[in-house]
C-alpha positions in Angstrom: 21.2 25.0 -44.1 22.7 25.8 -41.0 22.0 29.5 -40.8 17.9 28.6 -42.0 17.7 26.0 -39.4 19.1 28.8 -36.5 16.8 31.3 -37.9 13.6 28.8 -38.0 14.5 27.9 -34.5 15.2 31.0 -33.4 11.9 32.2 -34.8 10.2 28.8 -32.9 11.8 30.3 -29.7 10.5 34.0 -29.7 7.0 32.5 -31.1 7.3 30.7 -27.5 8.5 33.6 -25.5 5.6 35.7 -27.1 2.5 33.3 -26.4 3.8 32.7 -22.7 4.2 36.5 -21.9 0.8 36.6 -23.3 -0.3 33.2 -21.5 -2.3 33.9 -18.4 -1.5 30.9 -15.3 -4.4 29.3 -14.6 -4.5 27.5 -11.0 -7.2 24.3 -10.5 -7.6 21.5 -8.0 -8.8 18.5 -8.9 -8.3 14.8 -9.1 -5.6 12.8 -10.9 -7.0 9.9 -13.6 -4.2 9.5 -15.1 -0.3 10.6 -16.3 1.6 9.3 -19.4 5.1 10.1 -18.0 6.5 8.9 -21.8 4.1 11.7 -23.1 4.6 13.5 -20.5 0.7 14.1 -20.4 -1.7 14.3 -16.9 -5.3 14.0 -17.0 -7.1 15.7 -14.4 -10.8 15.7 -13.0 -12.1 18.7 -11.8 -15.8 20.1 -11.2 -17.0 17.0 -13.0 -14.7 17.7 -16.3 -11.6 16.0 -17.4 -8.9 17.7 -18.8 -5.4 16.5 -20.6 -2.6 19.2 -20.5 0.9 19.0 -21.6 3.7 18.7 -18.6 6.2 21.1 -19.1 10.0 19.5 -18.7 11.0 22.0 -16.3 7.6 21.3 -14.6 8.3 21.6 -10.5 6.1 18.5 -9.0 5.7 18.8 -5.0 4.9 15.8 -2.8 4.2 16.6 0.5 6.1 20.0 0.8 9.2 18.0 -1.1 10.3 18.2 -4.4 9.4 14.9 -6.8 9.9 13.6 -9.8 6.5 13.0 -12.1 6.1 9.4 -11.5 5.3 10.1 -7.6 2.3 11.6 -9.4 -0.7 8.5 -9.0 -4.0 8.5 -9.9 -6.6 9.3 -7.3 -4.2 12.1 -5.9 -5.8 15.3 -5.2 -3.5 17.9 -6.6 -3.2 21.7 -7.1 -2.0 22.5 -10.7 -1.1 25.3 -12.7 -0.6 26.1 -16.2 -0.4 28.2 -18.8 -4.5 28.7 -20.5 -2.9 29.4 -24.0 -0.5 27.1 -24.4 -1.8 24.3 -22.4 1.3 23.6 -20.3 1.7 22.4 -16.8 4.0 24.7 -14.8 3.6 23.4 -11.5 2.0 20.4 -9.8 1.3 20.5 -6.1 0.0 16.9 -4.5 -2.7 17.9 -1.8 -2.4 15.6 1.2 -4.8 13.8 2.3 -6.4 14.3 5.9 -9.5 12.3 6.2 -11.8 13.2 9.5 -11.7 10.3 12.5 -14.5 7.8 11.4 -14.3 8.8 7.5 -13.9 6.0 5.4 -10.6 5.4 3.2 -10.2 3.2 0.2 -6.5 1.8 0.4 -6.9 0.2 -2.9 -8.5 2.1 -5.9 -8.7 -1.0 -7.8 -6.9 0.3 -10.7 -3.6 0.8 -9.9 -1.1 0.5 -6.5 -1.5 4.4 -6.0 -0.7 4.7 -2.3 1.3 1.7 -2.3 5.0 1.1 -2.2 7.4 -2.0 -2.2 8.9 -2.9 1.1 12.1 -6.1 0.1 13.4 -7.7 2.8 16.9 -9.8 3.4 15.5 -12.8 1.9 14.2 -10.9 -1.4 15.8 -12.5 -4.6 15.2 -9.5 -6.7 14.6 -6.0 -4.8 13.9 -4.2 -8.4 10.9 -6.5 -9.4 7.6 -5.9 -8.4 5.5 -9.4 -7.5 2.0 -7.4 -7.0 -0.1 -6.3 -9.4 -3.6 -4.7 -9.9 -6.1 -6.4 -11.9 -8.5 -3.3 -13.2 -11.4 -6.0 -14.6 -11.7 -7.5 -11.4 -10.9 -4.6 -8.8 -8.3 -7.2 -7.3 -4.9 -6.9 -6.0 -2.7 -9.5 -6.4 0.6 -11.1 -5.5 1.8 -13.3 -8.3 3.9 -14.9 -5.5 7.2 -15.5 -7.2 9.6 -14.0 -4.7 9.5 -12.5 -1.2 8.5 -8.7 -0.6 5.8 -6.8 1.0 3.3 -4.1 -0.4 2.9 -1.7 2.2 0.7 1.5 2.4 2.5 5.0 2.3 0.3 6.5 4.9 0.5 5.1 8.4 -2.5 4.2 10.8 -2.5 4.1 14.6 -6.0 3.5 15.3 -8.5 2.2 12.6 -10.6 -0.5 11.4 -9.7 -2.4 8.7 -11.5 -4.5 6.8 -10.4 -6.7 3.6 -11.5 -9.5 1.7 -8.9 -12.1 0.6 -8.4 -15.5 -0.9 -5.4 -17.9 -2.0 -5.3 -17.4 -6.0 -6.9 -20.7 -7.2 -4.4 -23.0 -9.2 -1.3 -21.3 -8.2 1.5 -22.0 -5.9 1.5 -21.2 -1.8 4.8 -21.4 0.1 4.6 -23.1 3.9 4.8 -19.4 5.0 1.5 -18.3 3.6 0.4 -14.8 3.7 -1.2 -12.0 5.5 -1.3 -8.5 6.9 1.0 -6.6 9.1 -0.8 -3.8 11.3 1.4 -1.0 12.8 4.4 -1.6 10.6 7.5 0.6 10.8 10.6 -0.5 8.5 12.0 -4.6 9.0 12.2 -6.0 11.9 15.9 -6.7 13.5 17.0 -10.2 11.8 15.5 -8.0 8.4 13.6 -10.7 6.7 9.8 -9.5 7.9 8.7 -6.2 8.4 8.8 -5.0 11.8 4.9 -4.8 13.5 2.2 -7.5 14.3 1.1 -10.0 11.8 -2.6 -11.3 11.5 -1.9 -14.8 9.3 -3.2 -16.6 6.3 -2.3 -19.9 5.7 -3.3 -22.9 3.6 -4.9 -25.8 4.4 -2.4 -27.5 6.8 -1.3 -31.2 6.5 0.1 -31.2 9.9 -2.9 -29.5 11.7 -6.5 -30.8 11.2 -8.0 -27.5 11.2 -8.5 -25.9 7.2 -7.1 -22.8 8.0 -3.7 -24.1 9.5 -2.4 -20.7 11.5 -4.9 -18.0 10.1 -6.2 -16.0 12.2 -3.1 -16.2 14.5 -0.9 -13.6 15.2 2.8 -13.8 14.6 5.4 -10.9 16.4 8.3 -9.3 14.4 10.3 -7.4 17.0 7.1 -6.1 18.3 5.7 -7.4 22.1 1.6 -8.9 21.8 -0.1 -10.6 24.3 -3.4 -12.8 24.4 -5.1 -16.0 26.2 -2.2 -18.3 25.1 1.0 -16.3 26.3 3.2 -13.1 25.4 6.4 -12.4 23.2 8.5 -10.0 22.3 8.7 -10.8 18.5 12.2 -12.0 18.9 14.1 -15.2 18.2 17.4 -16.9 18.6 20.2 -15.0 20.5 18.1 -11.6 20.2 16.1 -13.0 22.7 16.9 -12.0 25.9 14.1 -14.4 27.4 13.6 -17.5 25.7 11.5 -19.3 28.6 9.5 -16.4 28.9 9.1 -15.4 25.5 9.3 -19.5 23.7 7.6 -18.1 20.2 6.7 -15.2 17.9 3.5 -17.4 16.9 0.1 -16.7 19.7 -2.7 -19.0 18.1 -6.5 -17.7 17.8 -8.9 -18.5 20.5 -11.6 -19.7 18.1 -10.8 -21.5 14.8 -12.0 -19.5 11.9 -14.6 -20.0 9.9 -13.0 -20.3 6.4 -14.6 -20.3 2.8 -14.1 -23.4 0.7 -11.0 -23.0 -1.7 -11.5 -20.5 -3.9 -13.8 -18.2 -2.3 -13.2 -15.1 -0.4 -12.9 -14.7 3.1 -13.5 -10.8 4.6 -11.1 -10.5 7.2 -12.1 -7.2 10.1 -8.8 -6.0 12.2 -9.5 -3.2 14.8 -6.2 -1.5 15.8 -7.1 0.9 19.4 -4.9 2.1 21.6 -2.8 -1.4 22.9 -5.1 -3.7 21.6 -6.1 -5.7 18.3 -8.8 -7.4 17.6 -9.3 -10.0 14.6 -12.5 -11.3 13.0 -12.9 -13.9 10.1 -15.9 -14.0 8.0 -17.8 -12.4 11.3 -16.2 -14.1 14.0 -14.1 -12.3 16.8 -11.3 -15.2 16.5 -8.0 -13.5 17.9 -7.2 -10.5 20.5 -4.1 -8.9 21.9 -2.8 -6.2 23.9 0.3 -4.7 25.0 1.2 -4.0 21.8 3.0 -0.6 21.2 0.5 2.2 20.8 2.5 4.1 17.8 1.3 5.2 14.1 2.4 2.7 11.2 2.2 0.8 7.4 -0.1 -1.7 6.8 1.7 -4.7 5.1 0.4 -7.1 2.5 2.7 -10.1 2.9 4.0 -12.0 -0.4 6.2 -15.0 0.6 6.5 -16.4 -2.1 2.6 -17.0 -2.2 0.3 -16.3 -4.5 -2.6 -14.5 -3.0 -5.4 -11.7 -4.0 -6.9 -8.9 -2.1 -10.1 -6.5 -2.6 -12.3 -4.1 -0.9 -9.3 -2.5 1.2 -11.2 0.1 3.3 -10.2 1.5 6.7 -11.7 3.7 8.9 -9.9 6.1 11.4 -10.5 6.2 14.6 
């Protein structure tokens, strides 16, 4: 049995050998809609067609000019691929970047999956290896499930753009103290390594301390990063890592106008325009916060989970 099963392997192998030295590569572009990495299948659009293929398990996957493994392959990528036209097997995969024009529209979130997203934990994060955001596909939503304390964070960085979002606190669930937002210009944590570093533009619940609905949102709050507006400046520094507590007393510079909130429940479309030192913040229409001074450099956009549960859709930004 040993000698057959050789021989019938053996006859498998040159069967192989013959078809590819036959097999012309074929090379298409087109966009991903979907890979099975436990089939080891991709799905790819292109010229208005889909078509499933076979990933070989030598298959060499590139990820901006870098070598990757399949599962940095996400749907909505633009990729070069090759393969073999007889047998139907993906040699090489090639992920084209993406380099939209000044004023051309992006779509952060696909409403499928978190293609383009990544995971940022911080110091207080229980459990680094667990993922607390999810996308909801029937309703085009992403959500944190709250839970824990990590930020989803975008994989390309933005120095100027407009950005605009809707969000609301997920009805019937839990919201920490901390609440939620977004972090604009974000570039790793900050120095105490429990927020990412970058400016903050905060959603709160309703506040039992403050009389106003919204509590802090629409404020901005600094990690290791210097704002300024109509109330005051900091540095985005506390504690002993501030070298100038009476000129720098908070992290936290309040809004100018209260926002305008939905009832609980609804959404609220929140507008941030990043431009050169300056940031500007409007709530359901309303220009409610602006700052300046604030480092002019390229960086994440953060979605902040602390321990909150809170949904997002309609992610677009435009460059500028």
């Amino acid at each position: 049995m040993n000698y057959l099963h050789r021989l019938f392997v053996f006859g498998i192998l040159i069967f192989f050998l013959a078809a590819t030295a036959h097999a012309e590569v074929i090379t298409i572009e087109g966009t991903i809609k979907s890979v099975d990495t436990a089939k080891r299948t991709i799905t790819v659009e292109t010229e208005g067609e889909e078509k499933t293929l076979d990933v070989s398990s030598k298959v060499k996957v590139s990820v901006e000019g870098k070598d990757a493994k399949l599962d940095k392959l996400k749907a909505g990528q633009k990729v070069k691929l090759s393969y073999h036209d007889e047998l139907e097997i993906v040699v090489k995969i090639e992920v084209i970047p993406s380099n939209p024009t000044d004023g051309e529209e992006i779509v952060l979130f696909n409403g499928t999956d978190l293609s383009g997203w990544s995971l940022l934990p911080n110091k207080g994060t229980k459990d680094p290896s667990r993922n607390t955001w999810i996308a909801d596909s029937d309703r085009k939503v992403l959500a944190s499930t709250g839970e824990d304390w990590n930020e989803l964070r975008t994989d390309e960085k933005f120095a100027n753009f407009q950005l605009s979002l809707e969000w609301r606190l997920t009805p019937g669930r839990s919201v920490s103290g901390s609440g939620s937002g977004i972090i604009v210009r974000s570039n790793g944590l900050n120095t105490i390594a429990l927020d990412p570093r970058g400016i903050e533009i905060d959603f709160s619940r309703e506040s039992k301390v403050r009389s106003d609905q919204g509590g802090n949102t629409g404020s901005f709050i600094a990690y290791s990063m210097a704002i300024k507006n109509h109330s005051g400046e900091t540095n985005g520094e506390t504690g002993d890592l501030n070298p100038d507590p009476k000129r720098y007393p908070t992290r936290h510079l309040p809004y100018f106008v209260k926002p305008k909130l939905k009832p609980a429940g609804q959404w609220n479309k929140t507008e941030v325009a990043c431009e050169g030192d300056r940031i500007k913040v409007k709530i359901n229409g309303e220009l409610v916060n602006e700052g300046w001074g604030v480092p002019e450099e390229a960086g994440h956009i953060c979605l902040r989970n602390q321990n909150s549960s809170i949904e997002f859709r309609n992610i677009k930004l435009v460059k500028k």
